[in-house]
KEKE-3310 file (N, C-alpha, C; in steps of 0.2 Angstrom, whole numbers, plus 5000, padded with zeros to 4 digits):
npx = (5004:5004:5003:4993:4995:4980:4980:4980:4973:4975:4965:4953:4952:4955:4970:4980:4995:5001:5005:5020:5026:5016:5009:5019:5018:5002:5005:5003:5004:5012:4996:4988:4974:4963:4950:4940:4929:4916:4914:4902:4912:4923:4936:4938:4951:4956:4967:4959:4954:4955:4951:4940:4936:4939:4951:4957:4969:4970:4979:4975:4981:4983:4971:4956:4940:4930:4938:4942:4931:4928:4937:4934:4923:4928:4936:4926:4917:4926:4926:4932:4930:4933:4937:4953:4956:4969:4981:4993:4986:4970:4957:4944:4936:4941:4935:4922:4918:4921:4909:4901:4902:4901:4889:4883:4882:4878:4875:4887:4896:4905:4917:4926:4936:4948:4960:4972:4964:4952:4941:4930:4917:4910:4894:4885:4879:4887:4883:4870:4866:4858:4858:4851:4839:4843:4844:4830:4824:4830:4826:4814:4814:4820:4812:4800:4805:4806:4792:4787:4793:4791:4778:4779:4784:4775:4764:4768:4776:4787:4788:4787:4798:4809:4809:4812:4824:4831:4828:4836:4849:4846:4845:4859:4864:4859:4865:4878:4880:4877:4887:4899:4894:4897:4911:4916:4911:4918:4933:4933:4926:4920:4912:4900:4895:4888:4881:4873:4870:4879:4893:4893:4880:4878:4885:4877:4867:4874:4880:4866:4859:4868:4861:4849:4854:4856:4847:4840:4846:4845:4831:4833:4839:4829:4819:4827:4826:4812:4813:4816:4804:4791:4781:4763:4763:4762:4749:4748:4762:4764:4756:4761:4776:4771:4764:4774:4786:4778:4777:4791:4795:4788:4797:4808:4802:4798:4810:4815:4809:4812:4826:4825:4817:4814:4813:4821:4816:4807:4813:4822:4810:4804:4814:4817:4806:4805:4816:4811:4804:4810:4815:4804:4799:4811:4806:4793:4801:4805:4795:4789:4799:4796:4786:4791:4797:4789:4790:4795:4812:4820:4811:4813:4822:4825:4814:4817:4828:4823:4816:4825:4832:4822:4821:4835:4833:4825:4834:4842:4835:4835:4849:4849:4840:4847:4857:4849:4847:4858:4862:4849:4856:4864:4873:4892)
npy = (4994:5011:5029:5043:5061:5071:5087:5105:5113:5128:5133:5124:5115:5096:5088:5072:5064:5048:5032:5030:5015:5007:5017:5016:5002:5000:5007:5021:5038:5054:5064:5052:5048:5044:5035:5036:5032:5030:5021:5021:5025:5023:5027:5020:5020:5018:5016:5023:5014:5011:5001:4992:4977:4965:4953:4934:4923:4905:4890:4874:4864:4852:4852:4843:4834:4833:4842:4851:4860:4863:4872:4883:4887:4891:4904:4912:4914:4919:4932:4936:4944:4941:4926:4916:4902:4891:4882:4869:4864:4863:4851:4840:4836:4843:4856:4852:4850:4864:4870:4865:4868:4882:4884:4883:4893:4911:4922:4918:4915:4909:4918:4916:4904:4895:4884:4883:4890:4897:4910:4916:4923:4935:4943:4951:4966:4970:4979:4981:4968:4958:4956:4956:4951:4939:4931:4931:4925:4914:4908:4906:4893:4884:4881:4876:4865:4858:4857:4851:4839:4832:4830:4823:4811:4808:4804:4793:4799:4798:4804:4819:4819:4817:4831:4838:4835:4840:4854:4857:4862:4876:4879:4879:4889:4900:4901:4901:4915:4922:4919:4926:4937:4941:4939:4951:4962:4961:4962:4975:4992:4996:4989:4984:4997:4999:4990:4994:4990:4987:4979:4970:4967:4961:4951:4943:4940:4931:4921:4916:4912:4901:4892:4890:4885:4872:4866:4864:4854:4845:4841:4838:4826:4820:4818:4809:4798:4796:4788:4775:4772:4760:4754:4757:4768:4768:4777:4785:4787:4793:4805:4811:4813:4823:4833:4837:4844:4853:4862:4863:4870:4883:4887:4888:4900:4910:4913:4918:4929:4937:4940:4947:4958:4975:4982:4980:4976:4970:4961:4952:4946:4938:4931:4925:4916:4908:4901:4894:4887:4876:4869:4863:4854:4846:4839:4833:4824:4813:4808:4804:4794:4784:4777:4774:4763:4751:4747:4738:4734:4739:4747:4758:4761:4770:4779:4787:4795:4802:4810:4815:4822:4833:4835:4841:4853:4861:4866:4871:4883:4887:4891:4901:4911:4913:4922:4932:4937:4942:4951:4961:4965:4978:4990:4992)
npz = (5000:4995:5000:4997:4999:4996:4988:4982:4970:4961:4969:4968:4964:4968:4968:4966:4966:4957:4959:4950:4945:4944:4936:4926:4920:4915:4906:4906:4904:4900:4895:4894:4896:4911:4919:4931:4941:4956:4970:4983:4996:4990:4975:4959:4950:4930:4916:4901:4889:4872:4864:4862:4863:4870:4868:4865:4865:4862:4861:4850:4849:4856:4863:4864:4863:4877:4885:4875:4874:4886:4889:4879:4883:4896:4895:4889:4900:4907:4900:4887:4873:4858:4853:4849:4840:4841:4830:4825:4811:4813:4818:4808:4819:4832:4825:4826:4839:4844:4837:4844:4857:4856:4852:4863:4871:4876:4864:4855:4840:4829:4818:4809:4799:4795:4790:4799:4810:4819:4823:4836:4840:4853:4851:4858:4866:4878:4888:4887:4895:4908:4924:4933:4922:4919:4931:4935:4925:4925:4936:4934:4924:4930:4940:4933:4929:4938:4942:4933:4931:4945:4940:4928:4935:4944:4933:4927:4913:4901:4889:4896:4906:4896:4889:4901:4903:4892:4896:4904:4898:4894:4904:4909:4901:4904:4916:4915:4907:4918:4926:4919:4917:4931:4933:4926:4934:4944:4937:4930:4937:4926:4921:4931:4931:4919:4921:4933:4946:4963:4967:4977:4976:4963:4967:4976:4967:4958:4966:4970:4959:4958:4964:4959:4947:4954:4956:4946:4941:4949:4945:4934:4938:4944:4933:4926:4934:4931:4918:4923:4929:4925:4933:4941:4954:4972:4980:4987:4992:4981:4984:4994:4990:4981:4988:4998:4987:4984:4995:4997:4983:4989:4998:4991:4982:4990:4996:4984:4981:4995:4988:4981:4984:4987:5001:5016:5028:5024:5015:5024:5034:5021:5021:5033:5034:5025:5027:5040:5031:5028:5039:5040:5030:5033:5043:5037:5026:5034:5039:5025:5024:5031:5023:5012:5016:5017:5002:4989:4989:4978:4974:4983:4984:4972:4973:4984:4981:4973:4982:4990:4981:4978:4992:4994:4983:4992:5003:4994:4990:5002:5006:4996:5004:5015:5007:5003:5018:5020:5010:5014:5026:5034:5029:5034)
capx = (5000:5007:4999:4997:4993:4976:4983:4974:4979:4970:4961:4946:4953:4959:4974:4983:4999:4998:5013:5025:5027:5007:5009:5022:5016:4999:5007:5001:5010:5008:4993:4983:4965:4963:4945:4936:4921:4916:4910:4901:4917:4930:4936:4943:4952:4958:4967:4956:4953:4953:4950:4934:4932:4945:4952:4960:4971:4970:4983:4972:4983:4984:4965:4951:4933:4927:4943:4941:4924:4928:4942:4932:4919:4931:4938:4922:4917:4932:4926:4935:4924:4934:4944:4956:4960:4976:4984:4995:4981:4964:4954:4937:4934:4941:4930:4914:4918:4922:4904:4896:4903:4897:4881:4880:4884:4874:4880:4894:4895:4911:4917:4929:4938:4954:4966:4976:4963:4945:4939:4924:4917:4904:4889:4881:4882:4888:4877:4862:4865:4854:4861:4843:4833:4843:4843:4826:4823:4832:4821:4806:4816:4821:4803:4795:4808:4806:4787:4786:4800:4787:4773:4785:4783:4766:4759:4774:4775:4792:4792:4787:4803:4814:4808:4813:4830:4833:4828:4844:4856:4843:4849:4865:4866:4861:4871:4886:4879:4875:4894:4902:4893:4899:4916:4916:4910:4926:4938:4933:4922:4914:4905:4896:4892:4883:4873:4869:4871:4884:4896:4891:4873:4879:4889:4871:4866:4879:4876:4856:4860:4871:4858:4844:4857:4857:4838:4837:4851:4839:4825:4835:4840:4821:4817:4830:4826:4809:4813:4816:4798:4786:4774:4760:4768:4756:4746:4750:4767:4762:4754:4766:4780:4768:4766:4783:4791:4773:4782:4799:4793:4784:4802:4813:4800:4798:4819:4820:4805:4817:4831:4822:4814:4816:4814:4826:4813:4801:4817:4821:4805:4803:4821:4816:4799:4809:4823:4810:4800:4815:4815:4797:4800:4816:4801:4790:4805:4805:4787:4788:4804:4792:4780:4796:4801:4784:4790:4803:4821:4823:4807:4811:4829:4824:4810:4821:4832:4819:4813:4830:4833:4816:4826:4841:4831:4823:4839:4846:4830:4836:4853:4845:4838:4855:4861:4845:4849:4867:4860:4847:4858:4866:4883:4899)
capy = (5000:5019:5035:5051:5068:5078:5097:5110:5119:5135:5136:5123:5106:5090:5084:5067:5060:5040:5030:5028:5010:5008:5021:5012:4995:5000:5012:5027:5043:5063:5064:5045:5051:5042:5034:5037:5025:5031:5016:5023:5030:5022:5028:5018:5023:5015:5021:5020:5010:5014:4994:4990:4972:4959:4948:4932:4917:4900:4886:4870:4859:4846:4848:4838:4833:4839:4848:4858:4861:4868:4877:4886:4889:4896:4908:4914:4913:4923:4938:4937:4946:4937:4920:4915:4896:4892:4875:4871:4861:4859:4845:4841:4833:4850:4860:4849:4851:4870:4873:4862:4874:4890:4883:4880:4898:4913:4927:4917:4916:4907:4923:4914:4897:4894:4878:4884:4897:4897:4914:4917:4930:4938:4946:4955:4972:4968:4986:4979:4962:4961:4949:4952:4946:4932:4926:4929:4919:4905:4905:4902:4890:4878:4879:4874:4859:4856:4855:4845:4832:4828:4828:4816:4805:4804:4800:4790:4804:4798:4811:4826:4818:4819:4838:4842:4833:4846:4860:4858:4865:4882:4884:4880:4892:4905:4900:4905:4922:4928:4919:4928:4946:4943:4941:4957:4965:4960:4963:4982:4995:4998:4984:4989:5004:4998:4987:5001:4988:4986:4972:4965:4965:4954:4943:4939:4935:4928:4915:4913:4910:4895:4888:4888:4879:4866:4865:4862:4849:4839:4841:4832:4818:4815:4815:4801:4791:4795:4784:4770:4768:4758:4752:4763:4770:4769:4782:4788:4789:4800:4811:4812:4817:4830:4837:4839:4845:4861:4865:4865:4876:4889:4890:4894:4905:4916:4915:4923:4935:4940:4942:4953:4964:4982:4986:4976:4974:4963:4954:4950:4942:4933:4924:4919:4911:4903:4895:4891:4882:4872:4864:4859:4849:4839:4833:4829:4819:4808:4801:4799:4786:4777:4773:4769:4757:4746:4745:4734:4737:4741:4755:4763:4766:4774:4784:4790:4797:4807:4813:4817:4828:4838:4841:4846:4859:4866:4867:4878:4890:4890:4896:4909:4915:4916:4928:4938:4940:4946:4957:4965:4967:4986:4991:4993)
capz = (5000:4997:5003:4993:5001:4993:4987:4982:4965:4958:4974:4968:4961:4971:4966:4969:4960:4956:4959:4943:4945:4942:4930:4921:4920:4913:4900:4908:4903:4901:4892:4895:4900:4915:4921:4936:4945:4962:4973:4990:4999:4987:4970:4954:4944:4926:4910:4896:4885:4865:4862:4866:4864:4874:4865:4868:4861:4865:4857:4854:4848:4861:4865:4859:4866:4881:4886:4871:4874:4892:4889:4878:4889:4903:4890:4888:4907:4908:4900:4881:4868:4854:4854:4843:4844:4834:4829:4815:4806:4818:4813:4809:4825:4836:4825:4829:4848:4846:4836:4849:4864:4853:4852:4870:4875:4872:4862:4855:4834:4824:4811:4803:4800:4791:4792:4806:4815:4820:4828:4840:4844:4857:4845:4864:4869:4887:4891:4885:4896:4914:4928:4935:4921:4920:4939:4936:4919:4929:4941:4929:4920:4935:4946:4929:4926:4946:4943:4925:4934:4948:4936:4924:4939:4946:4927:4920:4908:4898:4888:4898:4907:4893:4889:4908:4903:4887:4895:4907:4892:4892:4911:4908:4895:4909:4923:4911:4906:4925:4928:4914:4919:4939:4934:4923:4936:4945:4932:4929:4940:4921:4919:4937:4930:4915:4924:4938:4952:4967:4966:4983:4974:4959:4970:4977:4961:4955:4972:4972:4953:4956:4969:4954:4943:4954:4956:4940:4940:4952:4943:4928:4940:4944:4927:4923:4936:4932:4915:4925:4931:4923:4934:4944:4962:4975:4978:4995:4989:4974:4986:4999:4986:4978:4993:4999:4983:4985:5000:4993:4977:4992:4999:4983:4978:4995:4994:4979:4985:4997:4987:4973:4987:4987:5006:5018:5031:5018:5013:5030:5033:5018:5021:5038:5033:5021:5033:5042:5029:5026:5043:5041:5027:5034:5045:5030:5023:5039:5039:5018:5024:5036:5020:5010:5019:5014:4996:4988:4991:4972:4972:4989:4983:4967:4976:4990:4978:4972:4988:4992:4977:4983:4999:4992:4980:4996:5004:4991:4994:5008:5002:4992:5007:5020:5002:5004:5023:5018:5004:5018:5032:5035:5025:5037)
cpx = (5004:5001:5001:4993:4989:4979:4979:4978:4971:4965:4956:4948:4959:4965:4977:4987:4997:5005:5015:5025:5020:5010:5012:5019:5008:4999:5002:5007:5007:5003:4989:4980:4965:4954:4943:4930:4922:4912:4909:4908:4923:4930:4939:4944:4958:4961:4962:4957:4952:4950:4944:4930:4941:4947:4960:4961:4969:4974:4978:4974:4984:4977:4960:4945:4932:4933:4944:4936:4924:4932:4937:4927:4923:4933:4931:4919:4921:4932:4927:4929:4925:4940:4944:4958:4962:4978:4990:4992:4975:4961:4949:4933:4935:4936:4922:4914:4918:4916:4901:4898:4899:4890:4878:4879:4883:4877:4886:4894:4904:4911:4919:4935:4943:4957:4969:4972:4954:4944:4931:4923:4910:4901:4884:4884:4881:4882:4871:4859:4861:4854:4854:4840:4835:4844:4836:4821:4827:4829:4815:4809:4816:4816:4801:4800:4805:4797:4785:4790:4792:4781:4773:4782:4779:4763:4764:4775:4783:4795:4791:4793:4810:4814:4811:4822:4833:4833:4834:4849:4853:4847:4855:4867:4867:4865:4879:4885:4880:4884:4898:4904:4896:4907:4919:4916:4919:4932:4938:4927:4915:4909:4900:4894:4888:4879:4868:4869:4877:4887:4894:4884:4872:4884:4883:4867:4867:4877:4870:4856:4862:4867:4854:4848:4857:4852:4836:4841:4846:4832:4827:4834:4833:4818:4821:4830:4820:4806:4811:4808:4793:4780:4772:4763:4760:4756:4747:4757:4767:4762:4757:4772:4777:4768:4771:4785:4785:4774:4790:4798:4791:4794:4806:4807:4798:4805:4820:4815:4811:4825:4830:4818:4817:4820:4816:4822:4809:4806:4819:4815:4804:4810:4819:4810:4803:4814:4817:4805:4804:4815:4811:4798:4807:4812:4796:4796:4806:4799:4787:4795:4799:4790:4783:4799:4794:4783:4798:4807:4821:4819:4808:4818:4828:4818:4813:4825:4827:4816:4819:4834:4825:4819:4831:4839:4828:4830:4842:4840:4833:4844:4851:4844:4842:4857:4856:4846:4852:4863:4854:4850:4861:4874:4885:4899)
cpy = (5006:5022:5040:5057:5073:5085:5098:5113:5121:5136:5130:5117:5105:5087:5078:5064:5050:5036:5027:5021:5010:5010:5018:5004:4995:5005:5021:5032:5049:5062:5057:5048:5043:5039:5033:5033:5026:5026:5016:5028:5026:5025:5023:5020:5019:5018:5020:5018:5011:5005:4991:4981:4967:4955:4940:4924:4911:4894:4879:4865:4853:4846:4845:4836:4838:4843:4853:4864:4869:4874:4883:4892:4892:4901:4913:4917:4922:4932:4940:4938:4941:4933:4916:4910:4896:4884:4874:4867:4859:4857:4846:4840:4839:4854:4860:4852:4861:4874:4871:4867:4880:4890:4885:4886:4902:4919:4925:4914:4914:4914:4921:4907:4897:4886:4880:4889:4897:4903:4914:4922:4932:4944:4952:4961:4972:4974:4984:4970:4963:4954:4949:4949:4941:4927:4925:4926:4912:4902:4902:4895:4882:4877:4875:4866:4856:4853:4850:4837:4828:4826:4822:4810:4802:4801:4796:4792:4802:4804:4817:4826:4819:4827:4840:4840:4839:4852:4863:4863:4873:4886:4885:4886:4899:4906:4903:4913:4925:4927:4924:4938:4946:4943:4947:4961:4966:4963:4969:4986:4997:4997:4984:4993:5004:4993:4992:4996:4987:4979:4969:4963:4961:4949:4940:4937:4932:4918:4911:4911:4902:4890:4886:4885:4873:4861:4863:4856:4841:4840:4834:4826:4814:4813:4809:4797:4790:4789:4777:4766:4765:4757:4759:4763:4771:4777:4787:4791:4795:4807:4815:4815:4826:4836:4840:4843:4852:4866:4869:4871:4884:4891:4892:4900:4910:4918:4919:4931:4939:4943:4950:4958:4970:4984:4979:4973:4966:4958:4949:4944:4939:4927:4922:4914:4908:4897:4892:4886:4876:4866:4859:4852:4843:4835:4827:4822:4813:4804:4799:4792:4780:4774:4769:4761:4748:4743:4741:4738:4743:4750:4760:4765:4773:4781:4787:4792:4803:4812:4817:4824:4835:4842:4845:4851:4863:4868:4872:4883:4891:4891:4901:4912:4920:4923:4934:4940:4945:4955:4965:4967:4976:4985:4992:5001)
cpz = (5000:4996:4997:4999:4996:4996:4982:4976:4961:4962:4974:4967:4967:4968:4969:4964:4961:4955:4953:4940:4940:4936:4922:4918:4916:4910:4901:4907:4903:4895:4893:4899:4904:4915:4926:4939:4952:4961:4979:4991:4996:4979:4966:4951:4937:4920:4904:4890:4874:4860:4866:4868:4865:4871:4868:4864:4863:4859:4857:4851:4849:4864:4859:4866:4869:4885:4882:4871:4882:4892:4886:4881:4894:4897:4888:4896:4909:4907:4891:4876:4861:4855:4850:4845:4838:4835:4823:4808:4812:4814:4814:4815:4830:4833:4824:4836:4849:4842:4840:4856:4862:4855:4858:4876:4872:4870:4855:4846:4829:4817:4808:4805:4794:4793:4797:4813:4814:4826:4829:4843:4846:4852:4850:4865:4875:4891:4890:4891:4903:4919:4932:4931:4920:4923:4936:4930:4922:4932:4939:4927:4925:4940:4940:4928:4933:4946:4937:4927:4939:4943:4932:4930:4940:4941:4925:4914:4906:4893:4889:4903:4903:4889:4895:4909:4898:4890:4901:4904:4894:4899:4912:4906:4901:4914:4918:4910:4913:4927:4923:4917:4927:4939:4930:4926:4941:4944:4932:4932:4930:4921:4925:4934:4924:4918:4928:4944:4956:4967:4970:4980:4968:4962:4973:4972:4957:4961:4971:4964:4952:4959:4963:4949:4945:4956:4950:4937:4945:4951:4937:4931:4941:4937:4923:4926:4935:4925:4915:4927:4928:4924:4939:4949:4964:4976:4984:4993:4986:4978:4990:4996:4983:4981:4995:4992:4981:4988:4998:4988:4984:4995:4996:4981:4984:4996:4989:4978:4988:4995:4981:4978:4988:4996:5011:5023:5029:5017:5018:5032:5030:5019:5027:5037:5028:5023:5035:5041:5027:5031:5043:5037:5027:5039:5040:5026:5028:5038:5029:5018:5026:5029:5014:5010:5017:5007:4996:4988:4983:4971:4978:4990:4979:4970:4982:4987:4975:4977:4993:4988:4977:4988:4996:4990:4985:5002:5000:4992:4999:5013:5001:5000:5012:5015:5004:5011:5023:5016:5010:5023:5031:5031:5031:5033)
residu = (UNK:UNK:UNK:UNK:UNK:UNK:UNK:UNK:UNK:UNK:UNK:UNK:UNK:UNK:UNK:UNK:UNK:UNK:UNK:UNK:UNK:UNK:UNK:UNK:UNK:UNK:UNK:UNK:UNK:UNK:UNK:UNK:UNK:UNK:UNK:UNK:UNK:UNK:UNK:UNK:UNK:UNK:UNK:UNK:UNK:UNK:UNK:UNK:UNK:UNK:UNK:UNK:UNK:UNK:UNK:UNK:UNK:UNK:UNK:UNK:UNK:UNK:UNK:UNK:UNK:UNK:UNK:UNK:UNK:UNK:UNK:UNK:UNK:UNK:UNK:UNK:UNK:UNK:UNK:UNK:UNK:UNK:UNK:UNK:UNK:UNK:UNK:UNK:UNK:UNK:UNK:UNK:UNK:UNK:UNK:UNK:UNK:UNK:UNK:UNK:UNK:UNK:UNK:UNK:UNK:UNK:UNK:UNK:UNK:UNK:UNK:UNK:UNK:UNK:UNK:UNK:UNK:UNK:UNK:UNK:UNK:UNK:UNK:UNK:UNK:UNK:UNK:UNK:UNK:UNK:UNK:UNK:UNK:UNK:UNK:UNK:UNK:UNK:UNK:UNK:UNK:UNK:UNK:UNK:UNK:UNK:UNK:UNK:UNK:UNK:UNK:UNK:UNK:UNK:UNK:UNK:UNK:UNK:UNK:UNK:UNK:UNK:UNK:UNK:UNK:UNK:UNK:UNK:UNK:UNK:UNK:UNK:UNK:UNK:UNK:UNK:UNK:UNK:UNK:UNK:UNK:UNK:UNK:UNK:UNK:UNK:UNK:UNK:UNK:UNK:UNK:UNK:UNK:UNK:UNK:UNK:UNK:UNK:UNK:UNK:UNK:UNK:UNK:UNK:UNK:UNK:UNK:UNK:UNK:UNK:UNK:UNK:UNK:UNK:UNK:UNK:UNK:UNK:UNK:UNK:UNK:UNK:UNK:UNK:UNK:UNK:UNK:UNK:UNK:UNK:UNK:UNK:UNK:UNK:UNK:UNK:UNK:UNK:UNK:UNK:UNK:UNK:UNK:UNK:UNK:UNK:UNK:UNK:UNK:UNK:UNK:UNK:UNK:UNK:UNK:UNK:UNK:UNK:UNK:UNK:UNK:UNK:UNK:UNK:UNK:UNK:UNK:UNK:UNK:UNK:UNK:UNK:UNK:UNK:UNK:UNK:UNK:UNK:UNK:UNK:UNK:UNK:UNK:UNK:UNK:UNK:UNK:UNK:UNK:UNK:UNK:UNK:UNK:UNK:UNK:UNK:UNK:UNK:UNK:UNK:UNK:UNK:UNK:UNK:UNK:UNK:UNK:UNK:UNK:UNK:UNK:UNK:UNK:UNK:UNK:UNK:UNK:UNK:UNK:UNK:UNK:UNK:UNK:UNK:UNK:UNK:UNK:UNK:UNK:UNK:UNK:UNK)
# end
C-alpha cells in the first residue's frame, strides 16, 4: 500500500499524484486520460481503453473433446469478447467440439475458419445484458423443470421427462451468462456501472443464481430416474412426494421474493419464513421414509432418491435466502 497527500491547485481542484510503477506498467503517461468510478466511499480509477472488445488466444493443439469444449467455455466465462483458437492444422473433429461449445453459450458466433485458426466472437452488447433478468429467467426455468419432473413421475410421463431433461442446456446456458457478467463485474468497476448495480449485489446474484442451477440439476436427476419407472407408484406415495416438493417450490419462491425485494425489512421476513419452511420439510421427509420402507428394496431406493433431490432443492431455497439476509443486512 502507498499513501498520497490531497493538494489543492488554483484554489478549487483536488489533486493526487499515482505512483510511477502503476503508471508504468499499465502504459500510463503525460497525456493518458485516466477513468474514474466512484464506489460509495472508494474511487477507481483505470486508464482508458481505446480497444473496446477483449480479446484472447487459446493454442488448441493438444486439446480435443470435452477439454476443448471447456476450455472454451472458461475463455468465455472469463470475459474474452473474441477468441482466437490456433493449431497448426485443427481437425474436423476440434472443429465439431468447438461449434458444439458455441452453440451452447449465448451470444457466441464462429466469424471465421481457416486451416490453422478458428475465431469466435461475442455478437452481445455487454450494456444491453441484465444479471437480473437472467437470475430471474432461471428462476422460471428451474421451478418449471422442478414442477414438469414431479409431474413426469406421478403419470409415467416419459416424455414430459425427457423435455425436463433438454431444458437443462437452456439453464445451463444462463448459469454461464449471469457467471460471465459477475466476473466482469470484478475485472473492471465499468461493467458495474453499465449494469447500475453494486458488486456486493451481483455477488448475490451471482450466488442465488448457482443455487437455481442446481435445482434444475435435480430436477433432471428425477426425470431420469423417472425413466426408470414403469409400473404405477402407490398412491399415497404420489401424494406424499407431491406434497413435499409444493412445500419446497413455496420455499425457493419466498427466497427469491426476498432476494428481489426492494425494502430490507420485507426481505428480511421473507428469508426467515423461508429458513423456516425448510425445517418443516426435513420433518415431512422423515414420515415419507416410514411409508418407504413398505415397498421393495429396488422401488424405495429409486423413490428415495427422488425425495432426496426435493430436499436438496429446498435446501438451496434455503441458500438463496441466507444471500438475501446478507443482501438485507446494513453496509459497514
Amino acid at each position: 500500500m502507498e499513501t498520497r497527500k490531497v493538494q489543492v491547485t488554483g484554489g478549487s481542484t483536488y489533486t493526487v499524484s499515482i505512483p510511477k510503477t502503476w503508471a508504468t506498467d499499465n502504459g500510463v503517461e503525460a497525456g493518458t486520460e485516466i477513468e474514474f468510478y466512484p464506489d460509495g466511499d472508494s474511487l477507481f480509477l483505470t486508464p482508458r481503453s481505446e480497444e473496446e472488445r477483449t480479446r484472447g488466444t487459446l493454442d488448441v493443439s493438444d486439446l480435443s473433446g470435452q477439454a476443448l469444449t471447456r476450455a472454451v467455455t472458461t475463455m468465455y466465462v472469463s470475459g474474452f469478447d473474441v477468441i482466437e483458437l490456433e493449431g497448426a492444422e485443427i481437425t474436423t473433429e476440434q472443429r465439431s467440439m468447438v461449434r458444439e461449445a458455441v452453440q451452447s453459450l449465448v451470444g457466441l458466433e464462429v466469424l471465421e475458419e481457416t486451416r490453422d485458426r478458428v475465431v469466435v466472437q461475442d455478437l452481445l452488447d455487454s450494456s444491453e445484458l441484465s444479471i437480473h433478468n437472467a437470475v430471474t429467467r432461471m428462476r422460471l426455468i428451474s421451478l418449471s423443470m422442478l414442477e414438469d419432473a414431479i409431474a413426469a413421475l406421478s403419470e409415467r410421463d416419459h416424455d414430459l421427462a425427457r423435455d425436463v431433461i433438454g431444458r437443462d442446456d437452456d439453464l445451463d446456458r444462463l448459469w454461464l451468462v449471469v457467471s460471465r457478467i459477475f466476473r466482469a463485474t470484478l475485472r473492471t468497476p465499468k461493467a458495474a456501472e453499465e449494469l447500475g448495480l453494486p458488486r456486493e449485489e451481483c455477488f448475490d446474484y451471482h450466488s442465488s443464481a448457482r443455487q437455481l442451477e442446481r435445482i434444475g440439476d435435480h430436477a433432471t436427476k428425477i426425470a431420469h430416474l423417472t425413466l426408470n419407472i414403469d409400473e404405477p407408484l402407490p398412491d399415497d406415495v404420489v401424494e406424499a412426494v407431491s406434497e413435499l416438493y409444493g412445500d419446497a417450490v413455496e420455499v425457493i419462491d419466498t427466497a427469491m421474493d426476498a432476494l428481489f425485494a426492494d425494502e430490507s425489512d420485507e426481505a428480511t421476513r421473507l428469508a426467515n419464513e423461508a429458513r423456516t419452511g425448510v425445517r418443516a420439510i426435513d420433518e415431512q421427509v422423515r414420515a415419507i421414509d416410514e411409508l418407504l420402507r413398505e415397498l421393495d428394496p429396488t422401488r424405495a431406493q429409486l423413490l428415495g432418491l427422488v425425495v432426496d433431490s426435493v430436499l436438496r432443492s429446498a435446501d438451496y431455497g434455503g441458500n438463496v435466502a441466507e444471500t438475501a439476509l446478507q443482501k438485507a443486512a446494513p453496509t459497514p
